[in-house]
N, C-alpha and C positions, 0 to 999 in steps of 0.2 A: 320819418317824414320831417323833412327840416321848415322853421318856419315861413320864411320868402316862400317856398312852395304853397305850403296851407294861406298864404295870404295873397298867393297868384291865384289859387283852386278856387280861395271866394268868392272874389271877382268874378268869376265864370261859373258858380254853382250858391245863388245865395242860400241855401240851405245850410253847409257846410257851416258857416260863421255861427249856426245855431247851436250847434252840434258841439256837448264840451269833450275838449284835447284826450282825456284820459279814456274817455269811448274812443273817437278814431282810433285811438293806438291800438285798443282790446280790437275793436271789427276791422280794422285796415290789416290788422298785421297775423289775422288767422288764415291757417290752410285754407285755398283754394276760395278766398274773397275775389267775387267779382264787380265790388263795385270800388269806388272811391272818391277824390273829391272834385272828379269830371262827370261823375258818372254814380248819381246815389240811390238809384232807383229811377221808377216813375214819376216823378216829385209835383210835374206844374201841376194835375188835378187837383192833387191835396192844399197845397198853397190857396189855390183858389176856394176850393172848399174851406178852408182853415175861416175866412174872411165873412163866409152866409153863414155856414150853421150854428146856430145857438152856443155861447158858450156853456148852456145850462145841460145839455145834453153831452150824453154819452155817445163816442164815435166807435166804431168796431170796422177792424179793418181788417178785411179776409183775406189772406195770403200776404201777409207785411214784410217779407223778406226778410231785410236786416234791420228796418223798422226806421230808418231816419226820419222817414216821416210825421213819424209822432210828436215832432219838436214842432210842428204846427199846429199842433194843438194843446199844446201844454198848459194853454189856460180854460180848457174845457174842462167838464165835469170829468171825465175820467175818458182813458184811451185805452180800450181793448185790441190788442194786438195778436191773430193769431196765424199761427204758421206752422205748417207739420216738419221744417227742419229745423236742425237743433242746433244751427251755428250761431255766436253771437250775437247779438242784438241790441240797435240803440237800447234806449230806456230812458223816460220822464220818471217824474217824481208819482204824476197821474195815471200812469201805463200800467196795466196787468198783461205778462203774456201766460199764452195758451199754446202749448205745443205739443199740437193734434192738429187733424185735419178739421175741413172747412166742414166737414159733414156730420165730424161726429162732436163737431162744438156747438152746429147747430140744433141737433138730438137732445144734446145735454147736458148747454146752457144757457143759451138765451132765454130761453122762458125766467130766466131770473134778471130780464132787463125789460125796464117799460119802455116800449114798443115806441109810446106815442113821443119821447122825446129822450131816442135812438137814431144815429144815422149811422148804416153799414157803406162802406166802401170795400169793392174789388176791382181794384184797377187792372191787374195781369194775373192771372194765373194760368200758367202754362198747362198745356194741352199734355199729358201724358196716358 
């Protein structure tokens, strides 16, 4: 991806300009990626979300796809990411992924997060 392109993409996806160079390449350039830097997910929830919830709180975010999202929250307490595919995935410094489903992370592991200053996000998860 040449750069005048990634510096056209940002313009049109501010997410993208958060996102460092050497992840795009790793998620843009695996098998059968569908997103890119028109198109990085469901992103404006999170953006806004990014801006109310506490930064002292921990975010868990159920079905995270390739995860770019989590660059909006890099200065929270920690970003739980989880997703039952195993294809690349952004990553913060703050981020832990979990890669299982939404069901059996919720069996058996939340109970090891406080509740009261946790915010879960599921933005899509496809109906299969």
């Amino acid at each position: 991806m040449g750069f005048i392109k990634i510096e056209i993409m940002e313009t049109l996806s501010p997410l993208l300009s958060k996102l460092p160079k050497d992840q795009i390449k790793k998620v843009f350039e695996q098998k059968e990626c569908d997103i890119d830097g028109f198109f990085l997910g469901f992103t404006d929830i999170y953006e806004s979300l990014s801006k109310i919830i506490p930064k002292h709180f921990t975010i868990i975010d159920l079905g995270c796809a390739y995860n770019a999202q989590s660059f909006y929250f890099k200065d929270h307490k920690q970003y739980i990411a989880v997703d039952i595919s195993n294809c690349v995935k952004f990553k913060t410094d703050n981020c832990k992924i979990y890669n299982l489903s939404i069901e059996n992370f919720i069996n058996y592991f939340l109970k090891q997060f406080n509740l009261e200053e946790t915010f879960a996000i599921c933005s899509y998860v496809p109906d299969w």
